[in-house]
N, C-alpha and C positions, 0 to 999 in steps of 0.2 A: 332709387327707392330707399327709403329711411328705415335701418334696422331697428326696429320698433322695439323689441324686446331687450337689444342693446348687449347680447352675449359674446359677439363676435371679441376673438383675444382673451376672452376669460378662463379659467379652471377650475373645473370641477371635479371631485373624486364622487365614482358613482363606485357604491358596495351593492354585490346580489348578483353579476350575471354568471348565470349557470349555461344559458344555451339562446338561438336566437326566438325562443321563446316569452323570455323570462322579461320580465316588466321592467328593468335594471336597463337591457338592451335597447330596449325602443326609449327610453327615457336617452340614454347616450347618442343612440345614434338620431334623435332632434334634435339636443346639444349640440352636435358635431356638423349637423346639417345648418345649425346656426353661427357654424366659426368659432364653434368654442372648445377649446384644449379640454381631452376626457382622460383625469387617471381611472383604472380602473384597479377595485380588488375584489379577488374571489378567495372563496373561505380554504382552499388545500393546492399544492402542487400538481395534484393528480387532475383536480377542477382545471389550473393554470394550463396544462400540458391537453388536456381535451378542447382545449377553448383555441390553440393555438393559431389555428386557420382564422377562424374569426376574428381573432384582438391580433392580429399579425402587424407589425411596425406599432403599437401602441404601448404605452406603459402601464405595465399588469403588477399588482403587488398583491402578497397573501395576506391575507387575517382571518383567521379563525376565529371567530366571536364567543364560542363555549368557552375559549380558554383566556382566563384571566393576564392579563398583561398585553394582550393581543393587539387592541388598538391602539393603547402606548405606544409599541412597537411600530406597529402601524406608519403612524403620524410621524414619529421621527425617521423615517425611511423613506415618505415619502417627502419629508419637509428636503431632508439629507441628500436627495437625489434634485433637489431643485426644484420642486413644482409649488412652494408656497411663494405670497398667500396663495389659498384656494378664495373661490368665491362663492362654494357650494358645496354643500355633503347630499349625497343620495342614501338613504339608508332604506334598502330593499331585500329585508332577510327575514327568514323565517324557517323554523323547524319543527314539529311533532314527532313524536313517535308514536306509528300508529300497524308498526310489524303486530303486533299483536292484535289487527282488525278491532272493528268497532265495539266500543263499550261505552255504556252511559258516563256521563259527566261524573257522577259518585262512586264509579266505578275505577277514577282516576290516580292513577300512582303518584306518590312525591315525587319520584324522582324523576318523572316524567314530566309533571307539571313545572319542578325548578329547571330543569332543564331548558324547553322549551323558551320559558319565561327569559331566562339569563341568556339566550341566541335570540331570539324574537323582540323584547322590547328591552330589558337591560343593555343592552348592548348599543342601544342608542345614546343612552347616558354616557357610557367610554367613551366611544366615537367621538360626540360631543364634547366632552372633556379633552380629549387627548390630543382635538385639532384646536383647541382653543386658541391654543398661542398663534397660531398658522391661517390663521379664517381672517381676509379683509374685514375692515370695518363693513357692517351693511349684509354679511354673508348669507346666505338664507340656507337652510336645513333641512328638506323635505324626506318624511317616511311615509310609507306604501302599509294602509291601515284596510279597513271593509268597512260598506257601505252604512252599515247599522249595527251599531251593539245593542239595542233592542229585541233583534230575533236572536231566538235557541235553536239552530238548526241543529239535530241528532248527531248528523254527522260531522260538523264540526270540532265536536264537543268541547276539549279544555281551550281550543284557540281562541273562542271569544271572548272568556275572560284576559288572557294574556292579549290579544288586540283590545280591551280595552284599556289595560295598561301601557300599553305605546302611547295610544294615545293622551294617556291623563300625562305619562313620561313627557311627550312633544311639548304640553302647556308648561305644566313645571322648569323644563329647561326653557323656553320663552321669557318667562318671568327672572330664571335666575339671571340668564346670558342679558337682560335688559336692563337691569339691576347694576349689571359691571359697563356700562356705557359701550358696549361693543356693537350695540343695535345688531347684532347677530338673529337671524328670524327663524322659529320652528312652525311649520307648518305640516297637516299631514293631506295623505290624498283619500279620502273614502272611497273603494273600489267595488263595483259591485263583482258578478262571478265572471272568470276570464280564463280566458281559453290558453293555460300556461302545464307545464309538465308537472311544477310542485302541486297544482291543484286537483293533476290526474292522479297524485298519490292520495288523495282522498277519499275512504270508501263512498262509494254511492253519487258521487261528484257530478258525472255527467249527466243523470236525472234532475239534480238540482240546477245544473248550468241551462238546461233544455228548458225546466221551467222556467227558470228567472227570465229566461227570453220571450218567452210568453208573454210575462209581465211588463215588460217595456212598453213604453208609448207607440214606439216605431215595429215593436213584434222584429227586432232584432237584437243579437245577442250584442253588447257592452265590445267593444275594439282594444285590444291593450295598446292600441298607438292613443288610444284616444283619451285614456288611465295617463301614458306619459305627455301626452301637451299639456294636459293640465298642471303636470309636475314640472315640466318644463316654465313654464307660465309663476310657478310660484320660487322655480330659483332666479325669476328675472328680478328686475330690479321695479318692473310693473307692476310688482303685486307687494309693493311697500309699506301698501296699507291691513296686510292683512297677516298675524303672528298669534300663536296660538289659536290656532281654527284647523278644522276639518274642511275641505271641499269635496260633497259627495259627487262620486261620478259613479251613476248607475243608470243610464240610458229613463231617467224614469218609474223605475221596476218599484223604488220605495214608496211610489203615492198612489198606486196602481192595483191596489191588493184584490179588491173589488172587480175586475175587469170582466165583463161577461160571459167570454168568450172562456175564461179561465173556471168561473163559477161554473158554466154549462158542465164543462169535462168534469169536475169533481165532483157533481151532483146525478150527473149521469157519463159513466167513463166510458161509456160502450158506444158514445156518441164519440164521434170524427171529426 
């Protein structure tokens, strides 16, 4: 059978696994299920040292994304221990603070919002930067984005504008990395709601993940193995034709809004 995707002998550093939950995970281990060498980093020691059953025999490195220098670091750690080139950046991170429960979007602190911003989508820019020298020619770039930046869900609140800078982030670095003849690709993955730990830290979370299932074509909830084949899919070499874009994965939930079955309960909730 012909390795279609053609990963087999490649390496990847995939950033983001916190647990085997976390969408960083199941993106490595379809990598890994396709033959291809997985660096991994998680953002602290403490993260390294909980994870240690899990990433057992693999190479684990730290970076902290809030802190400036970090992916610098990074990159020459892992170039310095031997694993470049890479063929591929996973950049699967994200953080709010939301200890202080829900408040409206104008509600929102600075230093909550730069915060956020500088770990969630700046830090794609480092990353990017910092492997530059180390990334094959052809390399592709994939970050872990949401389905629509159209909706204001409440409980969201400041991360949709900070996911929609990743995302404008992913294009810009497309352009720039294509500019310096490295054919380097960003691509991102539109996700719609998934059943992960950072998401149960979101007030009100699981109302909103129950509905969106509703919403699907299939009346099932979005699979986060199914979030990583597509990610998978875009660090191959198959998906050559496609840089600076989004690929939404939401089981259908975005064209569905209308669904009758959905309208019935909201118009009448007492109905079953």
């Amino acid at each position: 059978m012909s390795d279609f995707l053609n990963l087999s002998g490649k390496t990847f550093l995939v950033q983001g696994v916190a647990n085997k939950k976390s969408v960083a995970w199941f993106i490595a281990q379809a990598l890994e299920e396709q033959g291809a060498r997985v660096v991994y980093a998680v953002r602290s020691e403490a993260r390294k040292k909980s994870l240690e059953t899990q990433l057992a025999g693999r190479p684990v490195f730290i970076c902290d994304s809030e802190q400036e220098g970090a992916c610098a670091q990074l990159a020459a750690e892992v170039a310095g221990a031997g694993f470049a080139p890479l063929h591929g950046l996973v950049h699967s991170i994200a953080f709010a603070n939301y200890s202080e429960g829900f408040k409206t979007f104008a509600e929102t602190k600075r230093k909550d919002f730069l915060q956020a911003t500088a770990i969630s989508a700046f830090s794609l820019v480092e990353l990017a930067e910092a492997f530059k020298p180390h990334l094959a020619k052809g390399a592709s770039v994939v970050t872990i984005g949401i389905s629509s930046l159209l909706v204001t869900p409440d409980n969201y609140g400041y991360m949709g504008p900070i996911k929609a800078a990743l995302e404008s982030c992913s294009r810009f670095l497309a352009k720039s990395f294509g500019a310096s003849g490295t054919e380097v690709r960003f691509n991102v993955v539109g996700a719609g709601p998934l059943k992960t730990s950072a998401s149960a830290g979101i007030p009100g979370y699981l109302e909103s993940y129950l509905f969106a299932e509703k919403l699907t074509f299939r009346k099932r909830a979005l699979e986060t193995r199914e979030v990583a084949n597509v990610a998978v899919f875009l660090l191959s070499e198959r998906s050559s034709g496609l840089n600076g874009t989004t690929l939404v994965v939401d089981a259908g939930l975005g064209s569905n809004y209308f669904d009758k079955e959905v309208i019935r309960l909201a118009m009448r909730p007492e109905a079953k």
